[in-house]
PQR file of N, CA, C, O and H, with PARSE charges and radii, in Angstrom:
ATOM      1  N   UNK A   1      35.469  22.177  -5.474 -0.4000 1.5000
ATOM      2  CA  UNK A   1      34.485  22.213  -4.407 -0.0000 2.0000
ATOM      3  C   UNK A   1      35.133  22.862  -3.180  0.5500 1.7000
ATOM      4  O   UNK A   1      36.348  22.757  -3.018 -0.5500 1.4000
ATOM      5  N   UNK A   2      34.376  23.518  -2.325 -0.4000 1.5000
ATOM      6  CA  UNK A   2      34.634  24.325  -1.223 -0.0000 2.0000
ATOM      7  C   UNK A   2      35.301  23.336   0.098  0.5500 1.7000
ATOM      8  O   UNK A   2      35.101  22.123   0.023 -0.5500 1.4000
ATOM      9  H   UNK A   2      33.389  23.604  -2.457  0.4000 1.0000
ATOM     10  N   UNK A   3      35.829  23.704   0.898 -0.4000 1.5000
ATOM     11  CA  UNK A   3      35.914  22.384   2.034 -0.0000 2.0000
ATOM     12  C   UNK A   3      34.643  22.642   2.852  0.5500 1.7000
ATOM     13  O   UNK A   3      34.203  21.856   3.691 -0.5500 1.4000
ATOM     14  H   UNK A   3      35.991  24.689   0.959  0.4000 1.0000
ATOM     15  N   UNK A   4      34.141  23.726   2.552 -0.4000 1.5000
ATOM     16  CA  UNK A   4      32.495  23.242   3.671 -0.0000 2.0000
ATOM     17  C   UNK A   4      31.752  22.652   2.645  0.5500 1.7000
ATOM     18  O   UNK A   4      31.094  21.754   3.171 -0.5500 1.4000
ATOM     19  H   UNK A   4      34.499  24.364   1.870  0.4000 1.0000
ATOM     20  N   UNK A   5      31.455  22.718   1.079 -0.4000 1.5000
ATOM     21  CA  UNK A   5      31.066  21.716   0.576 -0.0000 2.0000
ATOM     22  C   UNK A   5      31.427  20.122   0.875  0.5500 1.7000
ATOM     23  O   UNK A   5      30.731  19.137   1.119 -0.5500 1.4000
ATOM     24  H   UNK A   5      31.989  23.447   0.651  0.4000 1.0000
ATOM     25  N   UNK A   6      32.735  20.331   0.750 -0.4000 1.5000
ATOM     26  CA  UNK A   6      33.223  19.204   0.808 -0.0000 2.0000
ATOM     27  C   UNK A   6      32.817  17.974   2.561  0.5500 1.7000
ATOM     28  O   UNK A   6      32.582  16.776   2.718 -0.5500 1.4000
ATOM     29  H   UNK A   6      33.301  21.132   0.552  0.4000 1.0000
ATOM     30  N   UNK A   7      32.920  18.962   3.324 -0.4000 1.5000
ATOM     31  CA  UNK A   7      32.657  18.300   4.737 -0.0000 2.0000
ATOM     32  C   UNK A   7      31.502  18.153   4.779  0.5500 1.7000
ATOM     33  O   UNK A   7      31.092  17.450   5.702 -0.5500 1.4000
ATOM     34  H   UNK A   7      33.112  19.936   3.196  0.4000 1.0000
ATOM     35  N   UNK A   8      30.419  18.779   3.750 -0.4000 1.5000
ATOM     36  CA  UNK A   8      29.191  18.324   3.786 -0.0000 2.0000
ATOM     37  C   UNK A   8      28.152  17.008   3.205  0.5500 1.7000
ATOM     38  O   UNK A   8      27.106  16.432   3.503 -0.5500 1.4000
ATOM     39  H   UNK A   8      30.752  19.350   2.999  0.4000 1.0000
ATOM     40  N   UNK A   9      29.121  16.997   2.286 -0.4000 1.5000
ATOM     41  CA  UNK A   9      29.552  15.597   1.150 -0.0000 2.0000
ATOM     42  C   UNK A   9      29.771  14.416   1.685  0.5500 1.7000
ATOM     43  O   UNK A   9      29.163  13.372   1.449 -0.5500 1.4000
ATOM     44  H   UNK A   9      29.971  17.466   2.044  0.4000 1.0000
ATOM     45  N   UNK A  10      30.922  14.650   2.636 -0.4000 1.5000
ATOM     46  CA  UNK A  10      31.365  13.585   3.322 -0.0000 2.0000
ATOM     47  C   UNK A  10      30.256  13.420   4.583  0.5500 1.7000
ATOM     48  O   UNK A  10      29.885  12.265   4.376 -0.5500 1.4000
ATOM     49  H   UNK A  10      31.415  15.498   2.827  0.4000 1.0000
ATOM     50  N   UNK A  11      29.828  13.683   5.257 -0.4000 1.5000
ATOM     51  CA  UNK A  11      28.858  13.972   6.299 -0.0000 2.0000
ATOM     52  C   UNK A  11      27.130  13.102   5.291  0.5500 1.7000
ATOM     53  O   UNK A  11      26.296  12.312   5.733 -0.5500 1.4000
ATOM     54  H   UNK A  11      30.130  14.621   5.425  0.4000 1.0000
ATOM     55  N   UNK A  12      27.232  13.631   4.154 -0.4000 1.5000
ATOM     56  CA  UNK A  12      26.057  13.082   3.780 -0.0000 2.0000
ATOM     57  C   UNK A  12      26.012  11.123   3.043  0.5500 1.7000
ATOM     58  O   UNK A  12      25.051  10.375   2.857 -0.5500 1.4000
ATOM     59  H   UNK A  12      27.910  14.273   3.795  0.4000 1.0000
ATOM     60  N   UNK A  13      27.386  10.936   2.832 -0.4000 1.5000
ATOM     61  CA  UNK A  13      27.972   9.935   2.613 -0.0000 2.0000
ATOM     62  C   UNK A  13      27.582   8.993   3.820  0.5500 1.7000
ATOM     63  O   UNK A  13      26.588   8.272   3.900 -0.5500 1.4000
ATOM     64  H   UNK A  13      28.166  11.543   2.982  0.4000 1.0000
ATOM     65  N   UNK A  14      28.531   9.158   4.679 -0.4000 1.5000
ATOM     66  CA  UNK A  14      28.691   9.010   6.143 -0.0000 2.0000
ATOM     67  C   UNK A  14      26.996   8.322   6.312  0.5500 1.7000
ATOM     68  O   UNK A  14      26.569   7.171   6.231 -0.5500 1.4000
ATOM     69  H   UNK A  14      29.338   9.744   4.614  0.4000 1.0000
ATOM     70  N   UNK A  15      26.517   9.289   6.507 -0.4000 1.5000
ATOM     71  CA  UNK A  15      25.075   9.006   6.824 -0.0000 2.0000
ATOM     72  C   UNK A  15      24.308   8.239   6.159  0.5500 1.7000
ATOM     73  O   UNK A  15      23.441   7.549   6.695 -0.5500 1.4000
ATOM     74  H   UNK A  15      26.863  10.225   6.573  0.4000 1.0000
ATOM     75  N   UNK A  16      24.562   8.272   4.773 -0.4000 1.5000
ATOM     76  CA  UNK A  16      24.164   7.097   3.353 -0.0000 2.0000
ATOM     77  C   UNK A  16      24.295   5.679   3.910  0.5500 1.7000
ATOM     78  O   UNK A  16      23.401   4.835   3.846 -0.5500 1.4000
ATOM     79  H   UNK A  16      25.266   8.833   4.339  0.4000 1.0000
ATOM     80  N   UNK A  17      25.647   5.481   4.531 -0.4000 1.5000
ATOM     81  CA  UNK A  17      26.515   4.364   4.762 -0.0000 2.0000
ATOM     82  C   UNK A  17      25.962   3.756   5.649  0.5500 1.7000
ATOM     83  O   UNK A  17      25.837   2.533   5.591 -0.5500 1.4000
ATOM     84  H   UNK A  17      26.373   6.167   4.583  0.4000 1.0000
ATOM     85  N   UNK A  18      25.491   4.517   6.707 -0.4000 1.5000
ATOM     86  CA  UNK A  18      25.320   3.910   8.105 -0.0000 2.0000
ATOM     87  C   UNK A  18      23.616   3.576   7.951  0.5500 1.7000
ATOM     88  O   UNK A  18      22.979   2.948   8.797 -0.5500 1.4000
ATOM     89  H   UNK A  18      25.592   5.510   6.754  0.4000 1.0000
ATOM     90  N   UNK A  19      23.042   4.138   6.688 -0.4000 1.5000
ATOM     91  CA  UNK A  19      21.563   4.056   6.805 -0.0000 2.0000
ATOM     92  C   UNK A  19      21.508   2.996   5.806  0.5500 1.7000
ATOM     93  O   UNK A  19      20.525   2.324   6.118 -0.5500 1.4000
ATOM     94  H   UNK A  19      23.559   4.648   6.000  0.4000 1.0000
ATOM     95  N   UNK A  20      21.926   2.610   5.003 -0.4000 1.5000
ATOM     96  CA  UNK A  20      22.388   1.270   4.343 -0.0000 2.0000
ATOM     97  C   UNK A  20      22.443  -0.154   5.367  0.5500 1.7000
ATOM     98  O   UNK A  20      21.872  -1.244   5.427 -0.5500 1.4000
ATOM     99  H   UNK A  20      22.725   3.156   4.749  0.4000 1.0000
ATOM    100  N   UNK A  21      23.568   0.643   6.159 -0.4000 1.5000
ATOM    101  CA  UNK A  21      24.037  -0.569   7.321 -0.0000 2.0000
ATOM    102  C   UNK A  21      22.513  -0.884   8.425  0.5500 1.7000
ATOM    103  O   UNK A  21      22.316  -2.009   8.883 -0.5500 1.4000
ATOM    104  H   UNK A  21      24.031   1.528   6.110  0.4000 1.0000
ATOM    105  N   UNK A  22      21.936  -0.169   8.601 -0.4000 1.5000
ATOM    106  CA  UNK A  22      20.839  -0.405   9.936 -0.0000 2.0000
ATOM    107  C   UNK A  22      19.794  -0.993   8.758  0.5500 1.7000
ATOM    108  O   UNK A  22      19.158  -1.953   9.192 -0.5500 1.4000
ATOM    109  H   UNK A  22      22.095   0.746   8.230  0.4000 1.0000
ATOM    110  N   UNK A  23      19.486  -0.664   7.451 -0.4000 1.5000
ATOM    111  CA  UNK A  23      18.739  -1.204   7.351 -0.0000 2.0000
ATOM    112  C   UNK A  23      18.695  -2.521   6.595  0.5500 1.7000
ATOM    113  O   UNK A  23      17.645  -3.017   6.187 -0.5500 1.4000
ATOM    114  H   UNK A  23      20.002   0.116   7.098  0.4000 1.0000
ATOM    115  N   UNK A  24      20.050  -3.123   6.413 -0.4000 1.5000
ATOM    116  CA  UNK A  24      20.485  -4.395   5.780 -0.0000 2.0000
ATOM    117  C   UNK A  24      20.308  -4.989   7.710  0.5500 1.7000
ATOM    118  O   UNK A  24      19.834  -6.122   7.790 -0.5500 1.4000
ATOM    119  H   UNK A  24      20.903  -2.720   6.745  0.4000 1.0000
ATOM    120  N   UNK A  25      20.527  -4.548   8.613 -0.4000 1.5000
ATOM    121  CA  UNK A  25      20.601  -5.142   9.960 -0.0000 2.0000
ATOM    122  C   UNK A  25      19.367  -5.401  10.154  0.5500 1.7000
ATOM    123  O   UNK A  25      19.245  -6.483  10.727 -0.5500 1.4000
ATOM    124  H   UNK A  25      20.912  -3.628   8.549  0.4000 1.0000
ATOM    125  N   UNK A  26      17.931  -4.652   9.830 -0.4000 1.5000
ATOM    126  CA  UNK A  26      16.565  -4.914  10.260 -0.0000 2.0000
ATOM    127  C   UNK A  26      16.414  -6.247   9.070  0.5500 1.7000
ATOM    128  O   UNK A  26      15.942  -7.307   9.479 -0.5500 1.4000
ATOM    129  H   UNK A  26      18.031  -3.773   9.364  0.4000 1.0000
ATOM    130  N   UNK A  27      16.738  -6.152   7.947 -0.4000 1.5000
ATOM    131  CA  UNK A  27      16.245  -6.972   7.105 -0.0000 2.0000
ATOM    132  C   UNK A  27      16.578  -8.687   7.469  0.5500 1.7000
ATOM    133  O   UNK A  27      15.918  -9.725   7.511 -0.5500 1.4000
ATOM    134  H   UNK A  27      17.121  -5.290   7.614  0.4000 1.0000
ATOM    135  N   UNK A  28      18.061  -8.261   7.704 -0.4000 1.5000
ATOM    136  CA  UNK A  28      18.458  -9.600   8.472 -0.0000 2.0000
ATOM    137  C   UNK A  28      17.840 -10.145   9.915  0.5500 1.7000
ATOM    138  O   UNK A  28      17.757 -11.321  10.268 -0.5500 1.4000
ATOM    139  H   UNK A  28      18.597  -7.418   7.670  0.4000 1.0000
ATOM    140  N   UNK A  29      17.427  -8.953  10.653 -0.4000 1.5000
ATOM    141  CA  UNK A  29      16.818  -9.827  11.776 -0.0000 2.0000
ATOM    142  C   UNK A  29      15.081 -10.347  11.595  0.5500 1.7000
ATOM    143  O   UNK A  29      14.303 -11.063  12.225 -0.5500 1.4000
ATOM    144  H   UNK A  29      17.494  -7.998  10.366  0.4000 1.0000
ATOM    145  N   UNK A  30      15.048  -9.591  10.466 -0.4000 1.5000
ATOM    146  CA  UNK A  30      13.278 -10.209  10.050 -0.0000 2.0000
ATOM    147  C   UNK A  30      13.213 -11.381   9.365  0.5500 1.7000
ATOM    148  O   UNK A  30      12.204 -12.033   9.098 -0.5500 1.4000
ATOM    149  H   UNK A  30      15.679  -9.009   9.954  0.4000 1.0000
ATOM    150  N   UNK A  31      14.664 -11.675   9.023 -0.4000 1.5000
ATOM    151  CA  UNK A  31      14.572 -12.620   7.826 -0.0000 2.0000
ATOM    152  C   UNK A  31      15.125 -13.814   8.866  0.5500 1.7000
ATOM    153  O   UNK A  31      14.775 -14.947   8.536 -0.5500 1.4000
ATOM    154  H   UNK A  31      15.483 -11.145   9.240  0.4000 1.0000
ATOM    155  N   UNK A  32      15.804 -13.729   9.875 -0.4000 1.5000
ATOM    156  CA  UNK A  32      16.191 -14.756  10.308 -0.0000 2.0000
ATOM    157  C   UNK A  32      15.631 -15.074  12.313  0.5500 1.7000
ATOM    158  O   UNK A  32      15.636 -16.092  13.004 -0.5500 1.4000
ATOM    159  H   UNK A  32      16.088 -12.808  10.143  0.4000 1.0000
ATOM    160  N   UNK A  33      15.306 -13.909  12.542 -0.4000 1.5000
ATOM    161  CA  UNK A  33      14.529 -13.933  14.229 -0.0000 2.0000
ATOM    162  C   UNK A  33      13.061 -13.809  14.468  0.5500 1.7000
ATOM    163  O   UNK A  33      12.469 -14.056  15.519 -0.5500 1.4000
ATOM    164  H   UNK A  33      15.303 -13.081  11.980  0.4000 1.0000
ATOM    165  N   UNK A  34      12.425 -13.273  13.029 -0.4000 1.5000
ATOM    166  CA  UNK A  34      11.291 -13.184  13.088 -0.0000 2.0000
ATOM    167  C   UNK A  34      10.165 -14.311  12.556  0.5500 1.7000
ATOM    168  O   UNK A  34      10.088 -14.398  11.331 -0.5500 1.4000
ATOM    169  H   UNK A  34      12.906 -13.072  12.175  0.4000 1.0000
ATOM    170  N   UNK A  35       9.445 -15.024  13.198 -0.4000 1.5000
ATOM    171  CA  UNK A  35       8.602 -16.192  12.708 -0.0000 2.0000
ATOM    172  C   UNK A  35       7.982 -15.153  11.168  0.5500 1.7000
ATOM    173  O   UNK A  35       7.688 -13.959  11.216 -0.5500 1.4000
ATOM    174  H   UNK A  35       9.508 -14.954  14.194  0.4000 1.0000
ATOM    175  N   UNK A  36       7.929 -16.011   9.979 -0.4000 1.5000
ATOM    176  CA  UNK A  36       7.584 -15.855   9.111 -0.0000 2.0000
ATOM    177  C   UNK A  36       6.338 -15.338   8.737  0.5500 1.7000
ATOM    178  O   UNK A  36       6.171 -14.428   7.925 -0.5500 1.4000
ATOM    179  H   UNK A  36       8.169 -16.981   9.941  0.4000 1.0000
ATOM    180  N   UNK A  37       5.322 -16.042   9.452 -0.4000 1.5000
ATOM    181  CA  UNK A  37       3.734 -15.327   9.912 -0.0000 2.0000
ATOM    182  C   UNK A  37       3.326 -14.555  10.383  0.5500 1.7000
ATOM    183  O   UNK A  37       2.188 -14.138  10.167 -0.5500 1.4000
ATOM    184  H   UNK A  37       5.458 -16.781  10.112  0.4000 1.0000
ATOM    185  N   UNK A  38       4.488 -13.886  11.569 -0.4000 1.5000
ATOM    186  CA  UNK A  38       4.697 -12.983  12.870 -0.0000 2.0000
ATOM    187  C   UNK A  38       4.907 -11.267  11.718  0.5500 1.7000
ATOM    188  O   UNK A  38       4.412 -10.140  11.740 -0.5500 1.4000
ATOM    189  H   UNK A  38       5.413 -14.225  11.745  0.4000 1.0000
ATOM    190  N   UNK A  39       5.790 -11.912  10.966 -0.4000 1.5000
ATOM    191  CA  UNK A  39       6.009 -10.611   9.794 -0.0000 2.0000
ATOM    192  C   UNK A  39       4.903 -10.123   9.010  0.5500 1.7000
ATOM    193  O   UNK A  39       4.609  -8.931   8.920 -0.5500 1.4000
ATOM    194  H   UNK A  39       6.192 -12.827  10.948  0.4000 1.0000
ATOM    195  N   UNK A  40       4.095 -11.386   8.258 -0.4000 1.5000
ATOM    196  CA  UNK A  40       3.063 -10.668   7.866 -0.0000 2.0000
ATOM    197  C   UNK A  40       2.245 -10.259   8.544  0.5500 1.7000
ATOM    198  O   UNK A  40       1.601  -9.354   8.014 -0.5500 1.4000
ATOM    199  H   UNK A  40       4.334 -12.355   8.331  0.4000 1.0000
ATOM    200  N   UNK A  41       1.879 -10.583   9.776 -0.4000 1.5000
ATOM    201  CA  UNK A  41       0.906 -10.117  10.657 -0.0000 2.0000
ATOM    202  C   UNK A  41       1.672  -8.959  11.263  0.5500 1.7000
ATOM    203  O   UNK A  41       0.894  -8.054  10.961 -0.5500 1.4000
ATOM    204  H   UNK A  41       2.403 -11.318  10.206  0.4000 1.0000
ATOM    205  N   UNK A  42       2.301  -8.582  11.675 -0.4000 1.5000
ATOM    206  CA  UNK A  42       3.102  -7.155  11.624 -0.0000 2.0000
ATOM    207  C   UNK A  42       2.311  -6.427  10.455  0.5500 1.7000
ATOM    208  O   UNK A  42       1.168  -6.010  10.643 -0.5500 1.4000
ATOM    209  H   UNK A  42       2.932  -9.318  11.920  0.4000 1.0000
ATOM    210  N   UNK A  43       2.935  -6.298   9.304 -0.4000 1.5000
ATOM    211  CA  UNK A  43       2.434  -5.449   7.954 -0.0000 2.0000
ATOM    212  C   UNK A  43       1.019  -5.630   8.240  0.5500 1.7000
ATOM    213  O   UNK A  43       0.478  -4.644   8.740 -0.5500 1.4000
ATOM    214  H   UNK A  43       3.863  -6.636   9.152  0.4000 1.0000
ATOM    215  N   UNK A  44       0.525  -6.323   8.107 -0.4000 1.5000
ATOM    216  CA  UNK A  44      -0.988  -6.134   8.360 -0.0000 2.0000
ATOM    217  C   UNK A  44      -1.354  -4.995   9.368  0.5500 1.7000
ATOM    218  O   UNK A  44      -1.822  -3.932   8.961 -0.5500 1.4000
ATOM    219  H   UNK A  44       0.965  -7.125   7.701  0.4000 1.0000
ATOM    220  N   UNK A  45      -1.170  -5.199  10.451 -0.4000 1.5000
ATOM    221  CA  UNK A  45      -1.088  -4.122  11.194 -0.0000 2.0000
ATOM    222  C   UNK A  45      -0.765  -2.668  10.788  0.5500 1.7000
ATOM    223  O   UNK A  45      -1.542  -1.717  10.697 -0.5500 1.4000
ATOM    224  H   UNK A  45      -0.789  -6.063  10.781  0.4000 1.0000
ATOM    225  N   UNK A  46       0.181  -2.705  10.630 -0.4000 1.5000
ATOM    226  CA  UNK A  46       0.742  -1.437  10.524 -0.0000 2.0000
ATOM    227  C   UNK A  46      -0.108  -0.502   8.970  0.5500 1.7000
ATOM    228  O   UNK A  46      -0.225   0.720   8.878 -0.5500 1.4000
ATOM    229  H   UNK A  46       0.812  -3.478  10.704  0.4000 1.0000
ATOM    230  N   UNK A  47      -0.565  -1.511   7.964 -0.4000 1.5000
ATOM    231  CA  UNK A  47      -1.529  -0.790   7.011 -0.0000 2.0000
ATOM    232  C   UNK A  47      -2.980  -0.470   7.683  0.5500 1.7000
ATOM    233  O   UNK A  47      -3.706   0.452   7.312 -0.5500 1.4000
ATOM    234  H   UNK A  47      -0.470  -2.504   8.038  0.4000 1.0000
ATOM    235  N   UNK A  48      -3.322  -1.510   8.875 -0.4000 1.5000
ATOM    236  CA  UNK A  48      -4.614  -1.098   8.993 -0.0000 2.0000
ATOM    237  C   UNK A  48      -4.154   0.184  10.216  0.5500 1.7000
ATOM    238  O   UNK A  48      -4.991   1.078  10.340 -0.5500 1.4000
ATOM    239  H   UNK A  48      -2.732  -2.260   9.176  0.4000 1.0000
ATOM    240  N   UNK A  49      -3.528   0.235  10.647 -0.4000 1.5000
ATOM    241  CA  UNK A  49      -3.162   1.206  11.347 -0.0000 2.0000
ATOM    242  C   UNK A  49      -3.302   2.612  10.759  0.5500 1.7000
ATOM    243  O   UNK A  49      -4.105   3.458  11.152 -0.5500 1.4000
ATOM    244  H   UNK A  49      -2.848  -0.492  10.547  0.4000 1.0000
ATOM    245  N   UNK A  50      -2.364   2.758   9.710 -0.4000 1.5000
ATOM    246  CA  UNK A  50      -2.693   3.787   8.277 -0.0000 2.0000
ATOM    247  C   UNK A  50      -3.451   4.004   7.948  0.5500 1.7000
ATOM    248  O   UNK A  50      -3.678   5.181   7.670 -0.5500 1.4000
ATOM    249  H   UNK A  50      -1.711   2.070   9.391  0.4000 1.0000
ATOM    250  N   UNK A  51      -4.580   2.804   7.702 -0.4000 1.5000
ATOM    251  CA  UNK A  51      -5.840   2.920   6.840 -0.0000 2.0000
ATOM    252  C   UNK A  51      -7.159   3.646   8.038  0.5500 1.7000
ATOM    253  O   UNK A  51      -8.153   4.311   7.748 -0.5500 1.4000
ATOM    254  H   UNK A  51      -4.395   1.848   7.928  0.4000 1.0000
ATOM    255  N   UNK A  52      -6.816   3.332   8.984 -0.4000 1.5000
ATOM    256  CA  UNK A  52      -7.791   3.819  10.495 -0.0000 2.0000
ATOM    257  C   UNK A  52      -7.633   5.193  10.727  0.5500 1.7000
ATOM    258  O   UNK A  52      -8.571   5.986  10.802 -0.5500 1.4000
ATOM    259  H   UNK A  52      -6.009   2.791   9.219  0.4000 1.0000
ATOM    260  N   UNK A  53      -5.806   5.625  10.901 -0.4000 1.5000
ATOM    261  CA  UNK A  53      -5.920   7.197  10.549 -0.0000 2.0000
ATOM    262  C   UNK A  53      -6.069   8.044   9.990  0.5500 1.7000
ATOM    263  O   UNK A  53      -6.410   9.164  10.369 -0.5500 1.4000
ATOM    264  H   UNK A  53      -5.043   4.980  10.840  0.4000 1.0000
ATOM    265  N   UNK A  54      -5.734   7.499   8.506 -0.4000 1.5000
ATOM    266  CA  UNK A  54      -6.805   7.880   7.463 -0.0000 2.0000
ATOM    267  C   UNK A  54      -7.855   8.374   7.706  0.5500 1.7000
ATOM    268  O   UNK A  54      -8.165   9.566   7.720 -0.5500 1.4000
ATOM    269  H   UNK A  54      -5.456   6.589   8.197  0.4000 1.0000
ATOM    270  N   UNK A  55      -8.575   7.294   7.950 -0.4000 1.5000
ATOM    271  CA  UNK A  55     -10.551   7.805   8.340 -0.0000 2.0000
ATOM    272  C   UNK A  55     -10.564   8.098   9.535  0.5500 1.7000
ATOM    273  O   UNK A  55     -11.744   8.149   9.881 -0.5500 1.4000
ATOM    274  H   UNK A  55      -8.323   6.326   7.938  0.4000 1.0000
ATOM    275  N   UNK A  56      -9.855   8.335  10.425 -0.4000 1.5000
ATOM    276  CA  UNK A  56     -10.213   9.365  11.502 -0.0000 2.0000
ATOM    277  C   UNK A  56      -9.797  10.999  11.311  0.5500 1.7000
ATOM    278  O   UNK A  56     -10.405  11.894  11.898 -0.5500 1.4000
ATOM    279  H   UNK A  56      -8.896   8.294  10.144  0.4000 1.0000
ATOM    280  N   UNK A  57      -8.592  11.251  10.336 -0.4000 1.5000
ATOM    281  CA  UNK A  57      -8.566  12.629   9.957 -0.0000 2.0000
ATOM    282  C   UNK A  57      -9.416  13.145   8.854  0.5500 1.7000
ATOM    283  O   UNK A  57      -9.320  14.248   8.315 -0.5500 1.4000
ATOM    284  H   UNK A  57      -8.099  10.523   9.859  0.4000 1.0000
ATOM    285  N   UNK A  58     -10.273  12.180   8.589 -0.4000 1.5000
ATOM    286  CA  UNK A  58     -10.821  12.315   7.154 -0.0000 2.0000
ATOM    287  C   UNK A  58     -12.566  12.925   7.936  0.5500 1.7000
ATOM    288  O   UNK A  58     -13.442  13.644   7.455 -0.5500 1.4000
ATOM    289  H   UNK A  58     -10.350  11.285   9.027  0.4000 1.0000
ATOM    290  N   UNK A  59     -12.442  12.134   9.461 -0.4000 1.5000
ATOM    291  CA  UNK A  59     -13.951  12.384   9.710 -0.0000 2.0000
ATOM    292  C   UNK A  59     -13.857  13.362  10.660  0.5500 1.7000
ATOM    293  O   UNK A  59     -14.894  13.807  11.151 -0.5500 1.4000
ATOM    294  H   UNK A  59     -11.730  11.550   9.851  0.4000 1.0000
ATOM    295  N   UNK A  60     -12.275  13.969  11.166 -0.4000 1.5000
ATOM    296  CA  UNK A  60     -12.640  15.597  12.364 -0.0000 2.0000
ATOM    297  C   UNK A  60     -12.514  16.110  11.151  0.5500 1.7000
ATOM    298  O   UNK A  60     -13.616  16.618  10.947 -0.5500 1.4000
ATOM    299  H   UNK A  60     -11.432  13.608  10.767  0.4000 1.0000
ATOM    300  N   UNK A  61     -11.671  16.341   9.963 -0.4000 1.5000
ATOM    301  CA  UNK A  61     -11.735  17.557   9.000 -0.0000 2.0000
ATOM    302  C   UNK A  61     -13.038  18.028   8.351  0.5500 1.7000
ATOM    303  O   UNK A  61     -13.036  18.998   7.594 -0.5500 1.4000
ATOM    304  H   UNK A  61     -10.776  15.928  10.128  0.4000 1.0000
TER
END
């Protein structure tokens, strides 16, 4: 392998690692700071949120 392959490898690693790490960190603070009900009512949200923009690009197109 090339060393700009190689620094690119490592760089994409790197980034693997740290996106592993933030998101074992969200999981832990939902699992232990977030009221249990507070979470599903979050997700709720955030699908009807989806589901609303949905049918608003669905009704200018």
């Amino acid at each position: 392998m090339t060393i700009r392959g190689q620094r690119r490898v490592e760089t994409y690693l790197r980034l693997a690692e740290l996106s592993r790490l933030i998101l074992g960190m969200i999981h832990h603070a939902q699992e232990y700071f977030v009221p249990k009900e507070r979470n599903r009512e979050l997700r709720h949200l955030a699908e009807q949120a989806i589901y609303d923009r949905k049918n608003t690009l669905l009704r200018t197109a």
